[in-house]
TITI-173891 format. One record per residue: residue in one letter; x, y, z of N, C-alpha, C, O in turn. Coordinates in nm, 3 decimals, padded with zeros to 5 digits, always signed. Example, Ala and Ser with C-alpha at 12.3 -4.5 7.8 and 13.67 -1.06 7.14 Angstrom:
{'a',{+01.319,-00.569,+00.780},{+01.230,-00.450,+00.780},{+01.320,-00.330,+00.780},{+01.424,-00.332,+00.846}};
{'s',{+01.285,-00.225,+00.708},{+01.367,-00.106,+00.714},{+01.290,+00.003,+00.787},{+01.341,+00.114,+00.804}};
end
This chain:
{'x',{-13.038,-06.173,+05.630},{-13.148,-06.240,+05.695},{-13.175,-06.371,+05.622},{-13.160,-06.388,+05.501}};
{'x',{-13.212,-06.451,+05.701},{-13.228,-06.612,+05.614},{-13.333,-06.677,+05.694},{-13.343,-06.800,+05.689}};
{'x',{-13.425,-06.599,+05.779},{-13.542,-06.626,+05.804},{-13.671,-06.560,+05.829},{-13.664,-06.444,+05.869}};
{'x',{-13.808,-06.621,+05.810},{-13.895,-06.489,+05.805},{-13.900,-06.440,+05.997},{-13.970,-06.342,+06.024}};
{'x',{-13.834,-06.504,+06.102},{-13.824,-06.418,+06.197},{-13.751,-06.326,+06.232},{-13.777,-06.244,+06.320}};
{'x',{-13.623,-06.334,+06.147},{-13.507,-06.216,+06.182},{-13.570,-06.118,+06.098},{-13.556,-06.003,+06.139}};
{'x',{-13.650,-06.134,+05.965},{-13.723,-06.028,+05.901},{-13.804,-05.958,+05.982},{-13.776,-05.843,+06.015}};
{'x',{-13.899,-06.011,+06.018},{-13.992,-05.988,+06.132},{-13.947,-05.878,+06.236},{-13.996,-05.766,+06.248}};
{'x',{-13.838,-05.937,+06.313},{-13.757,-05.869,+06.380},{-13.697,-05.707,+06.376},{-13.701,-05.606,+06.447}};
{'x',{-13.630,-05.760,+06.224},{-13.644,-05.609,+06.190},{-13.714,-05.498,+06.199},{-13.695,-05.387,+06.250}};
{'x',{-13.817,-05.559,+06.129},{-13.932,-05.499,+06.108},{-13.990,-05.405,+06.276},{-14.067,-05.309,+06.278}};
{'x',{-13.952,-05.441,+06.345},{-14.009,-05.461,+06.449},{-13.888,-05.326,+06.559},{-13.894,-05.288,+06.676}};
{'x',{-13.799,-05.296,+06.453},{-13.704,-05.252,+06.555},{-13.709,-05.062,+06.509},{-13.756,-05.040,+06.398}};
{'x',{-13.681,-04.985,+06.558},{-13.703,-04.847,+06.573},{-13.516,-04.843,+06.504},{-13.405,-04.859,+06.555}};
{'x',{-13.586,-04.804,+06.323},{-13.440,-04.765,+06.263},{-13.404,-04.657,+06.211},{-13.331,-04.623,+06.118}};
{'x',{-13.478,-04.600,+06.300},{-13.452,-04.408,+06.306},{-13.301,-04.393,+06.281},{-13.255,-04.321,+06.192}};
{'x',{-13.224,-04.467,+06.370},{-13.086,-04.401,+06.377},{-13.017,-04.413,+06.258},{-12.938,-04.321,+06.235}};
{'x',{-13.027,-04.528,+06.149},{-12.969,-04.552,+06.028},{-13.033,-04.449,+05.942},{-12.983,-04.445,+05.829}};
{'x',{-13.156,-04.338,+05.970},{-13.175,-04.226,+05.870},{-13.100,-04.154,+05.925},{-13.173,-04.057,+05.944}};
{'x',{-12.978,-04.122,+05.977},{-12.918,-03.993,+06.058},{-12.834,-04.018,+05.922},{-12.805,-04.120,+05.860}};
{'x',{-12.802,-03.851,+05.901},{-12.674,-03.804,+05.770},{-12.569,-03.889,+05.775},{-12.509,-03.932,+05.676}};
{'x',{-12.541,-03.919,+05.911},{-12.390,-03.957,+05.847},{-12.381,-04.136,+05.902},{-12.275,-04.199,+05.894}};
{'x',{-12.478,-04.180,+05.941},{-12.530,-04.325,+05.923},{-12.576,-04.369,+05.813},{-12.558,-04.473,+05.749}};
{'x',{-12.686,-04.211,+05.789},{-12.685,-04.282,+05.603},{-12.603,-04.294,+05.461},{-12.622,-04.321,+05.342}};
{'x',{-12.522,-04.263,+05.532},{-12.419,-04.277,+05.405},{-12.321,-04.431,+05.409},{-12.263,-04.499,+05.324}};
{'x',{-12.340,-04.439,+05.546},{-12.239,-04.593,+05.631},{-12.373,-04.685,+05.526},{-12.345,-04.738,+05.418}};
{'x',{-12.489,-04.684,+05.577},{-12.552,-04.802,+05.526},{-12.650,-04.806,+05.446},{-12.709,-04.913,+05.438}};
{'x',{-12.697,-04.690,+05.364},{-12.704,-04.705,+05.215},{-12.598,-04.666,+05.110},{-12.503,-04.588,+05.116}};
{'x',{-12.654,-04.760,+04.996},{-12.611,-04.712,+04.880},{-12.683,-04.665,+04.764},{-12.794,-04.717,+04.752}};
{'x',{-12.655,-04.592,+04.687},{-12.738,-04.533,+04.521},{-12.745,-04.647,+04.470},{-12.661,-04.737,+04.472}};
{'x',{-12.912,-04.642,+04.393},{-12.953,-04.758,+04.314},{-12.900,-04.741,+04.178},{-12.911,-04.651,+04.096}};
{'x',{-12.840,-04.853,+04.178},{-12.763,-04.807,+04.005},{-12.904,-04.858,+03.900},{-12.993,-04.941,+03.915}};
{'x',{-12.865,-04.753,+03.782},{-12.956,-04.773,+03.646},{-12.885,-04.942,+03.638},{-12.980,-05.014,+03.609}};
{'x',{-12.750,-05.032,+03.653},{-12.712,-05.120,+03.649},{-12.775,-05.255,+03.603},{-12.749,-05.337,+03.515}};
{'x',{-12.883,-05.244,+03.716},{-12.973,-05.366,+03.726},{-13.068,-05.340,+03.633},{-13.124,-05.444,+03.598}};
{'x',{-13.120,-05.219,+03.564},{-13.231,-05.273,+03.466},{-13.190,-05.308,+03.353},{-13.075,-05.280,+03.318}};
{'x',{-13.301,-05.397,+03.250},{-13.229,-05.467,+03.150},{-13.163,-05.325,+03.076},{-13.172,-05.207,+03.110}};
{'x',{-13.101,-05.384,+02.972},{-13.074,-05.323,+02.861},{-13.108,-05.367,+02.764},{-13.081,-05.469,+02.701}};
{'x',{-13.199,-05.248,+02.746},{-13.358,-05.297,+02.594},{-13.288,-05.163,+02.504},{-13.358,-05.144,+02.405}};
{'x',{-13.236,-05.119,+02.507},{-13.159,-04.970,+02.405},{-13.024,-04.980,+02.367},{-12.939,-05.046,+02.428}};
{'x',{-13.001,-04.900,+02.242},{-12.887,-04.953,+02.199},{-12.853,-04.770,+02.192},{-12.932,-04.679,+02.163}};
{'x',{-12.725,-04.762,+02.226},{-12.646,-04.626,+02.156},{-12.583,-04.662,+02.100},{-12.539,-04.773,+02.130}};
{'x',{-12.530,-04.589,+01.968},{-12.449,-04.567,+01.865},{-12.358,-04.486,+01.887},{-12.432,-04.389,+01.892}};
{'x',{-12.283,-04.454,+01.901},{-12.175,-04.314,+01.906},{-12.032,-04.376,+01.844},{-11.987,-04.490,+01.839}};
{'x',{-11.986,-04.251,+01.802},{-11.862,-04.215,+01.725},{-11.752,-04.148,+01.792},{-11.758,-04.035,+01.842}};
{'x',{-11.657,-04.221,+01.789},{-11.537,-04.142,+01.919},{-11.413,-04.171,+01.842},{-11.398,-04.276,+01.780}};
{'x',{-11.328,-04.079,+01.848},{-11.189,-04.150,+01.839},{-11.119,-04.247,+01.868},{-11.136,-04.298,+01.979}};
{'x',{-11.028,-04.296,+01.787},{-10.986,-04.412,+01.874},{-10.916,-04.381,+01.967},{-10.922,-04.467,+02.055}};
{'x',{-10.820,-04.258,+02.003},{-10.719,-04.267,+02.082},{-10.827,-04.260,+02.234},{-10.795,-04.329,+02.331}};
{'x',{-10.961,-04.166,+02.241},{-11.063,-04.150,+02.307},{-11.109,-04.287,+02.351},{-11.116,-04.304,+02.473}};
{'x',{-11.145,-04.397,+02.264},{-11.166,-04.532,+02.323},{-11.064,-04.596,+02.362},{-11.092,-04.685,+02.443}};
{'x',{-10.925,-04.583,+02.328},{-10.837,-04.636,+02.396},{-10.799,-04.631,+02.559},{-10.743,-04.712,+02.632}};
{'x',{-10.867,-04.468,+02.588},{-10.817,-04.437,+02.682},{-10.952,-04.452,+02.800},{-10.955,-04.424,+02.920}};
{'x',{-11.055,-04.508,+02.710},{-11.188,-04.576,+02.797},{-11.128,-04.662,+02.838},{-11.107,-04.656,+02.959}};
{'x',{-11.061,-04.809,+02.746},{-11.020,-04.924,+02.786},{-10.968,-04.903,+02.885},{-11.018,-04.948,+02.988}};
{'x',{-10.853,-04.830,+02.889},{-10.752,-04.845,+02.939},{-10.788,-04.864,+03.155},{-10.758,-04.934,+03.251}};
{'x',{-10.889,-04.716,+03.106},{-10.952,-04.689,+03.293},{-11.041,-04.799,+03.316},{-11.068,-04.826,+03.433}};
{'x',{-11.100,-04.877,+03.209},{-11.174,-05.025,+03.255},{-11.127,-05.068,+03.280},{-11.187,-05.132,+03.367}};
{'x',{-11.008,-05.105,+03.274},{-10.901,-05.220,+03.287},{-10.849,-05.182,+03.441},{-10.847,-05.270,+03.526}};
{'x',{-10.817,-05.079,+03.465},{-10.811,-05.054,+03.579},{-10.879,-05.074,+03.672},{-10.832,-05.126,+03.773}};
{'x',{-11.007,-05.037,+03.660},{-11.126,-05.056,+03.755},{-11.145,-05.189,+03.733},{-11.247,-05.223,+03.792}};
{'x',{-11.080,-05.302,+03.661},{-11.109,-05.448,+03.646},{-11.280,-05.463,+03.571},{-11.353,-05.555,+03.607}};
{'x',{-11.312,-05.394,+03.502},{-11.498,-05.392,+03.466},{-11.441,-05.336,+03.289},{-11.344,-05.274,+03.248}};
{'x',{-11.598,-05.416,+03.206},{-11.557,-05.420,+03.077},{-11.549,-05.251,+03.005},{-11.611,-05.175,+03.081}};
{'x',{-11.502,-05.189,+02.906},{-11.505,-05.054,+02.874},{-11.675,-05.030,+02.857},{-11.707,-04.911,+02.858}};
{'x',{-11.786,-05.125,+02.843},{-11.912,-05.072,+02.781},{-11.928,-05.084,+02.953},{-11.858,-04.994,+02.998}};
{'x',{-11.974,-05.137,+03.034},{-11.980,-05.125,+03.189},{-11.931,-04.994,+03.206},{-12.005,-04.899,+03.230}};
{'x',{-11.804,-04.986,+03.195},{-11.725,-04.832,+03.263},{-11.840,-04.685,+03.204},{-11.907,-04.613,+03.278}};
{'x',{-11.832,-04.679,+03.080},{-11.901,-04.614,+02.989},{-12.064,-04.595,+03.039},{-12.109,-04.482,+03.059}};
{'x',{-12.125,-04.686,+03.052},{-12.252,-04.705,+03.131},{-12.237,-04.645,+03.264},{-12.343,-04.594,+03.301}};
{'x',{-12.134,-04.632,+03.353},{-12.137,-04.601,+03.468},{-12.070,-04.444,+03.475},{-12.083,-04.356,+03.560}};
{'x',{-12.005,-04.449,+03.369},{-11.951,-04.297,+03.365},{-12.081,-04.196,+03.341},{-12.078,-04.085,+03.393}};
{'x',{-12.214,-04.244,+03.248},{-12.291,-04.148,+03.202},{-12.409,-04.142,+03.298},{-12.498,-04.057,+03.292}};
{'x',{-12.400,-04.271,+03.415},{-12.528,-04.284,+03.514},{-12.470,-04.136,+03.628},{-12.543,-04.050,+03.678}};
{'x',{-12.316,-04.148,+03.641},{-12.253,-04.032,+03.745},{-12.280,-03.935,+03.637},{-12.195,-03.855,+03.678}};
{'x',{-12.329,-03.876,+03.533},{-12.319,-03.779,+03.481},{-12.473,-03.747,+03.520},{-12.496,-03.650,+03.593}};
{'x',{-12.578,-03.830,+03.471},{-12.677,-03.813,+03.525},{-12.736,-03.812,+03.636},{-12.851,-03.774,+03.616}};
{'x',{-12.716,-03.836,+03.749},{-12.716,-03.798,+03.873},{-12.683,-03.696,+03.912},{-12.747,-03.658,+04.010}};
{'x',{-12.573,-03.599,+03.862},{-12.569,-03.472,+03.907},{-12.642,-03.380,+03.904},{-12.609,-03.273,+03.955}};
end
């Protein structure tokens, strides 16, 4: 939207059908912990061959190993 009438508009329209199960999965997504700052620090102790093999799946996913790591423990917490 790039104006306050297509907002408006919206607003205005009956979007029942985008709460249906399997619409809502088409057009939402989970709010990632992502976006809030990072005001905390963890410390942890791992092996290296264990951080190697963090890198390695960052690198894959193209995203840094502390990103991957962050996102591995947000899917842990969500379950």
């Amino acid at each position: 939207m790039t104006t306050e009438q297509e907002a408006e508009s919206l607003l205005e329209r009956d979007l029942s059908e985008f709460l249906e199960p399997e619409a809502f999965r088409e057009n939402f997504v989970p709010i990632s912990f992502e976006f809030l700052p990072k005001d905390a620090t963890l410390n942890l102790r791992i092996s290296t061959e264990l951080l190697e093999a963090i890198k390695e799946l960052a690198q894959k996913k193209g995203i840094g190993y502390q990103k991957f790591v962050r996102q591995v423990l947000e899917r842990t917490v969500k379950c």
